[in-house]
Predicted model as a PDB file, atoms N, CA, C, CB and O in Angstrom, pLDDT in the B-factor column:
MODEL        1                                                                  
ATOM      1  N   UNK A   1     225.733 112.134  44.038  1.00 68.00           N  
ATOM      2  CA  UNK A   1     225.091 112.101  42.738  1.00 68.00           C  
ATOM      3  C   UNK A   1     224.466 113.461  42.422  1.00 68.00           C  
ATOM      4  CB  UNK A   1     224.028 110.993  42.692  1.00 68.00           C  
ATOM      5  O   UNK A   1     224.420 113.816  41.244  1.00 68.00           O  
ATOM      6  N   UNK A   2     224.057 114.128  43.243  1.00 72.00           N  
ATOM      7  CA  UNK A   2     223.393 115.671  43.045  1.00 72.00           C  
ATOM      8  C   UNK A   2     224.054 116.164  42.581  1.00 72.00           C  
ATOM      9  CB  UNK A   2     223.020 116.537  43.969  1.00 72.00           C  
ATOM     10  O   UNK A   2     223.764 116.943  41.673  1.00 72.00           O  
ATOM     11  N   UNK A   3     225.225 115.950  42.974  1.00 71.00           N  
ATOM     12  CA  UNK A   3     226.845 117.409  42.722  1.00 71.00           C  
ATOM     13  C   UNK A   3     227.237 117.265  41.687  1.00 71.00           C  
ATOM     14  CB  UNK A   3     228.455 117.395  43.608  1.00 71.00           C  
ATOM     15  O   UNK A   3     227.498 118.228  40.965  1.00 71.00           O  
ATOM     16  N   UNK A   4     227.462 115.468  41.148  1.00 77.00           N  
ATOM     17  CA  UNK A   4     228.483 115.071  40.364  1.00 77.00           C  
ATOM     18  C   UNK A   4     228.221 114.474  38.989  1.00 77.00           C  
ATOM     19  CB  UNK A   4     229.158 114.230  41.079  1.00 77.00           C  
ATOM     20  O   UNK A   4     228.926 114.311  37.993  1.00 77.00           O  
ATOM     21  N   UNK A   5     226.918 114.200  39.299  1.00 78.00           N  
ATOM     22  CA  UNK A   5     225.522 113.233  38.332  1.00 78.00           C  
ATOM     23  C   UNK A   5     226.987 111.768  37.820  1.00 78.00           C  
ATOM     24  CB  UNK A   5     224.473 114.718  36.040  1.00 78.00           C  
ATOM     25  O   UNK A   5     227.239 111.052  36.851  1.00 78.00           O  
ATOM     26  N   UNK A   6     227.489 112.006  39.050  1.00 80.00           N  
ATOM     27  CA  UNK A   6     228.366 110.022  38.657  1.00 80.00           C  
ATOM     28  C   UNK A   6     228.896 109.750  40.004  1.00 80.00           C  
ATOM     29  CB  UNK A   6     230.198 109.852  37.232  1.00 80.00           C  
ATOM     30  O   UNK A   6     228.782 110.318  41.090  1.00 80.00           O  
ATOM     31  N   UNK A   7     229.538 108.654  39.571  1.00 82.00           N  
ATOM     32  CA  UNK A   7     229.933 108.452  41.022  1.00 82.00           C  
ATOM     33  C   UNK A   7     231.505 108.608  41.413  1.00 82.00           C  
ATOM     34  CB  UNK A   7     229.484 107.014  41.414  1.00 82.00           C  
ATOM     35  O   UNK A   7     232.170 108.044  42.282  1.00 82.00           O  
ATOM     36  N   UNK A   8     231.888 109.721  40.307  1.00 79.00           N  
ATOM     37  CA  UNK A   8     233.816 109.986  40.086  1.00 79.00           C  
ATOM     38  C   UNK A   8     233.501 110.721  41.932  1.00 79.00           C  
ATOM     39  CB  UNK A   8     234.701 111.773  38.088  1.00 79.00           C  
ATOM     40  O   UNK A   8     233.811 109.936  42.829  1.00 79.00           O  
ATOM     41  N   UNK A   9     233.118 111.656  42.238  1.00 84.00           N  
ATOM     42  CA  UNK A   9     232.652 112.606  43.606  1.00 84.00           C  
ATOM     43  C   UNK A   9     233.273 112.059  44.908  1.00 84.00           C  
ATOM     44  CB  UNK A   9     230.896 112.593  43.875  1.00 84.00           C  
ATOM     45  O   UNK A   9     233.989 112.621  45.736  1.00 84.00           O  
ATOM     46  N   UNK A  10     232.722 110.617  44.840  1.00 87.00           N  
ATOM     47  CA  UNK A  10     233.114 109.462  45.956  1.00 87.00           C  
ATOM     48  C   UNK A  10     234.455 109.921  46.382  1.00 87.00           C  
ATOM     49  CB  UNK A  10     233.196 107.784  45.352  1.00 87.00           C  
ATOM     50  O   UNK A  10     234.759 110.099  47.561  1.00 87.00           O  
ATOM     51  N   UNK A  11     235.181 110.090  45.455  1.00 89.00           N  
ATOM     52  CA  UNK A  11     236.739 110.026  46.206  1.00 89.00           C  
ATOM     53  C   UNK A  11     236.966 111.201  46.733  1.00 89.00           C  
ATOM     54  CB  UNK A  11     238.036 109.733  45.271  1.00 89.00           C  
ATOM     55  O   UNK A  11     237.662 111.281  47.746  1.00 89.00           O  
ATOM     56  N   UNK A  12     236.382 112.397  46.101  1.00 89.00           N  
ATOM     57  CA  UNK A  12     236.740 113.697  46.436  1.00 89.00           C  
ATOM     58  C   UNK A  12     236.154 114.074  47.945  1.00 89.00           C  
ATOM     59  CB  UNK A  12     236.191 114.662  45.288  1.00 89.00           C  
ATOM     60  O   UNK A  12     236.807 114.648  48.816  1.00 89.00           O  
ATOM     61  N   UNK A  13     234.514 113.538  48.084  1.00 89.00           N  
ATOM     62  CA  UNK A  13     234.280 113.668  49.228  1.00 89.00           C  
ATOM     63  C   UNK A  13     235.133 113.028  50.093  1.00 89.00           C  
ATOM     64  CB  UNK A  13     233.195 113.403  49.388  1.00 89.00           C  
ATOM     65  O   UNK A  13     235.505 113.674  51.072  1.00 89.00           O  
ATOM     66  N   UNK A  14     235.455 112.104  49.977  1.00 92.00           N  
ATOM     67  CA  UNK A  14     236.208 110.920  51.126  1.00 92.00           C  
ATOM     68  C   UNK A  14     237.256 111.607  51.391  1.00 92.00           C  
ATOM     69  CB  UNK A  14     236.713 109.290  50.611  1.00 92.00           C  
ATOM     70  O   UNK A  14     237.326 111.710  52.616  1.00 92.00           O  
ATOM     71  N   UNK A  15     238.147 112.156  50.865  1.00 92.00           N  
ATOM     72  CA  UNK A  15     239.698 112.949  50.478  1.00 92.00           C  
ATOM     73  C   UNK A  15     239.159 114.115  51.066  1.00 92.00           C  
ATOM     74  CB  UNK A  15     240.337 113.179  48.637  1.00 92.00           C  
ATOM     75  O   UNK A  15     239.966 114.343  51.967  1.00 92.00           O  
ATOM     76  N   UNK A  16     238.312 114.975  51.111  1.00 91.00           N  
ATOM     77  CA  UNK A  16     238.067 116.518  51.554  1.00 91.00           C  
ATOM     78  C   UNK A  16     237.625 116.192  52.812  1.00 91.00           C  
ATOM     79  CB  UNK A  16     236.950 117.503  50.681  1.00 91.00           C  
ATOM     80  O   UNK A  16     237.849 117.071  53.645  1.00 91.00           O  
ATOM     81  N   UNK A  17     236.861 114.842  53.365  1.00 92.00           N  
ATOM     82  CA  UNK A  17     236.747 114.835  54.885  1.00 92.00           C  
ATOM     83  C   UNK A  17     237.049 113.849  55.633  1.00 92.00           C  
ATOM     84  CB  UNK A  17     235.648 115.046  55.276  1.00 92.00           C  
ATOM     85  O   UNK A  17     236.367 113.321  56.512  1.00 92.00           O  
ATOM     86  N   UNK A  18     238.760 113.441  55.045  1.00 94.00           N  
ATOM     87  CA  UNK A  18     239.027 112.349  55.654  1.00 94.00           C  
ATOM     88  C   UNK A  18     238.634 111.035  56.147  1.00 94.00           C  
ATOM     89  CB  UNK A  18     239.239 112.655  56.187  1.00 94.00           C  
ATOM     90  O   UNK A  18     239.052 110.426  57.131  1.00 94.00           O  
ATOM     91  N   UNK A  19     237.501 110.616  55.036  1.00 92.00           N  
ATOM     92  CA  UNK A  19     236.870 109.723  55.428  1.00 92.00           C  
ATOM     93  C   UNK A  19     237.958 108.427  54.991  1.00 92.00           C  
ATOM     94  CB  UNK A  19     235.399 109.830  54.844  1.00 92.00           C  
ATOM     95  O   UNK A  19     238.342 108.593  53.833  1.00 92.00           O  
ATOM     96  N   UNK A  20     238.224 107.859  55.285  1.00 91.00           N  
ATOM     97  CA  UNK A  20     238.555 106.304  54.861  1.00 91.00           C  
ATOM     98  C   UNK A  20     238.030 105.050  54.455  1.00 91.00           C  
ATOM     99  CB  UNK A  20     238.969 105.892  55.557  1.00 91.00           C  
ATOM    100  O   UNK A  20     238.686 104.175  53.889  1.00 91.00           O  
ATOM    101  N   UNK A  21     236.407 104.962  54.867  1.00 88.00           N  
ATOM    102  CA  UNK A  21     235.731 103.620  54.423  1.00 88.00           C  
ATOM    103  C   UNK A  21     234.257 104.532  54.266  1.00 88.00           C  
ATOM    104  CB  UNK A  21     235.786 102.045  55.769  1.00 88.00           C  
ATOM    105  O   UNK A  21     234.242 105.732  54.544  1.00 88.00           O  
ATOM    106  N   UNK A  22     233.032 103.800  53.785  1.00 87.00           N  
ATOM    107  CA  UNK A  22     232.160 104.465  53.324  1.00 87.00           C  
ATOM    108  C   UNK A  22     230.682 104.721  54.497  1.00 87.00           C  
ATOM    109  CB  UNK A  22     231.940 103.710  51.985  1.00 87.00           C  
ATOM    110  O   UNK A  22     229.609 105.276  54.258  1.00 87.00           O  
ATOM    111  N   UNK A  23     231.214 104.024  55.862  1.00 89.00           N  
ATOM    112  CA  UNK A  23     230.515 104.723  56.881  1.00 89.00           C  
ATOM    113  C   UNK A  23     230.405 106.777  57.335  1.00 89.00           C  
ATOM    114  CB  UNK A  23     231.212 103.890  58.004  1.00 89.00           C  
ATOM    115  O   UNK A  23     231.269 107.633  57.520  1.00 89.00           O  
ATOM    116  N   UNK A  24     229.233 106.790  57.345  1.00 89.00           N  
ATOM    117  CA  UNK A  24     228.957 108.600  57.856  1.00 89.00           C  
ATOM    118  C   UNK A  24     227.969 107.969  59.020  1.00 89.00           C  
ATOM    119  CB  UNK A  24     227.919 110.077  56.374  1.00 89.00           C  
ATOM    120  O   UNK A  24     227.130 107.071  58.953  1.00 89.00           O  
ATOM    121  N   UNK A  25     228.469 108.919  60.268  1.00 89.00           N  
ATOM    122  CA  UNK A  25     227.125 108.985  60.643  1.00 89.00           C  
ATOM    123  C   UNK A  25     226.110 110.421  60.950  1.00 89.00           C  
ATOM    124  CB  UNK A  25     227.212 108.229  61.776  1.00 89.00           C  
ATOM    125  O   UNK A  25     226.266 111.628  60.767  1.00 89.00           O  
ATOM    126  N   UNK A  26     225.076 109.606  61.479  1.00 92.00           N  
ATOM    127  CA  UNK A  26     223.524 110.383  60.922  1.00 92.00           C  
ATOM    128  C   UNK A  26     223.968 111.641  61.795  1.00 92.00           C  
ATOM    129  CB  UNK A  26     221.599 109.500  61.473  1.00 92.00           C  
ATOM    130  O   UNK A  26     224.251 111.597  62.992  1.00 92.00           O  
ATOM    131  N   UNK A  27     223.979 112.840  60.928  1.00 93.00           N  
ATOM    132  CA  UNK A  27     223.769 114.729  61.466  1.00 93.00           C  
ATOM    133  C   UNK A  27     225.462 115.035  61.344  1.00 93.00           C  
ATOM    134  CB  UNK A  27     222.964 115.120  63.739  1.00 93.00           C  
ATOM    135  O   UNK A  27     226.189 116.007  61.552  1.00 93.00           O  
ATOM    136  N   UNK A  28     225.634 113.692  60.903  1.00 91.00           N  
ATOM    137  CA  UNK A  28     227.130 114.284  60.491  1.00 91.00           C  
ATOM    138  C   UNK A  28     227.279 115.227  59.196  1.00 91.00           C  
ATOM    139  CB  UNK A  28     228.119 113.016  60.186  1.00 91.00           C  
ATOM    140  O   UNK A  28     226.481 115.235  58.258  1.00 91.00           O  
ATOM    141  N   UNK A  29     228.880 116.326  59.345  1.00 92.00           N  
ATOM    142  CA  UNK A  29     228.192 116.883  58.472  1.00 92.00           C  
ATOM    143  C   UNK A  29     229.375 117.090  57.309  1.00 92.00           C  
ATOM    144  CB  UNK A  29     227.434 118.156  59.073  1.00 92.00           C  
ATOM    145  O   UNK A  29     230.448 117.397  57.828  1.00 92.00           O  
ATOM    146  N   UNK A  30     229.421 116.991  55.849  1.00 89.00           N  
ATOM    147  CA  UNK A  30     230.330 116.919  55.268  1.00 89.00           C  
ATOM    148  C   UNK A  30     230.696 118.038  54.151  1.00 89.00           C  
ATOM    149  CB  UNK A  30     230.222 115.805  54.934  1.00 89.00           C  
ATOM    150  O   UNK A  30     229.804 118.533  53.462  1.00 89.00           O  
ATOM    151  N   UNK A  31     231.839 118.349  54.032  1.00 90.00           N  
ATOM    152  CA  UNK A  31     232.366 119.154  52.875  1.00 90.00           C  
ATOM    153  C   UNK A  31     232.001 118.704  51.406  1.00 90.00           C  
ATOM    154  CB  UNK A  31     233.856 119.159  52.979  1.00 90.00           C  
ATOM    155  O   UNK A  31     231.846 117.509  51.154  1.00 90.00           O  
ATOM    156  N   UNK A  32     231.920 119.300  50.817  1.00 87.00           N  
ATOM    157  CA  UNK A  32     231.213 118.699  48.930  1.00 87.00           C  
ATOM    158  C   UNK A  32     231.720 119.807  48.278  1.00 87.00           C  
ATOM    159  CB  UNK A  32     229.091 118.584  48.488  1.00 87.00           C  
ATOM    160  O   UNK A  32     231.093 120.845  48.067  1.00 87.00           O  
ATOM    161  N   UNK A  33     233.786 119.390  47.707  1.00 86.00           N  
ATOM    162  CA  UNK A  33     233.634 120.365  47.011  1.00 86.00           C  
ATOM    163  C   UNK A  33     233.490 120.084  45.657  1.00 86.00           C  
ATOM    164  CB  UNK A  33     234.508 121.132  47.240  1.00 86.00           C  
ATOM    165  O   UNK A  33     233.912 119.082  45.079  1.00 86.00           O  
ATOM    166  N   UNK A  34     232.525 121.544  44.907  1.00 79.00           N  
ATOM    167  CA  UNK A  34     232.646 121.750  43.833  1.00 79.00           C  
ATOM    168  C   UNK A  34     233.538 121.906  42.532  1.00 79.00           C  
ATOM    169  CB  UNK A  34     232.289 122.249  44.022  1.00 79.00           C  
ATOM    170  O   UNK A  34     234.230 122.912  42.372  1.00 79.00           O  
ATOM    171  N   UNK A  35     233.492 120.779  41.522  1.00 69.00           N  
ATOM    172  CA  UNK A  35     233.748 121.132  40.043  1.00 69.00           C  
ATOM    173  C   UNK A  35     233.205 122.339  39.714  1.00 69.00           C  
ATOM    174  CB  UNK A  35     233.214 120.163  39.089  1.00 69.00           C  
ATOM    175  O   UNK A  35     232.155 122.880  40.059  1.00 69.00           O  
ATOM    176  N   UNK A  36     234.538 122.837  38.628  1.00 63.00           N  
ATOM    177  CA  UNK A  36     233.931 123.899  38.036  1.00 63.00           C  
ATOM    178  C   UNK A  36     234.554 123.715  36.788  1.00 63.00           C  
ATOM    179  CB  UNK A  36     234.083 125.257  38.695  1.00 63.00           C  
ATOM    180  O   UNK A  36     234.309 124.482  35.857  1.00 63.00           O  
TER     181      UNK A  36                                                      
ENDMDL                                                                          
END                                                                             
């Protein structure tokens, strides 16, 4: 929500760090890429 002010972001993060379901865990650390 910081990055994206919605929740379109969700997929991009998931897709840029291979995430598959909506578990992270804690000190894990993730890619957020930027719209421009």
């Amino acid at each position: 929500m910081n990055y994206y002010n919605s929740q379109e972001g969700i997929a991009l993060i998931k897709e840029w760090n291979g995430l598959n379901g909506n578990e992270i865990s804690k000190g894990q650390v993730l890619k957020i890429p930027i719209k421009k």
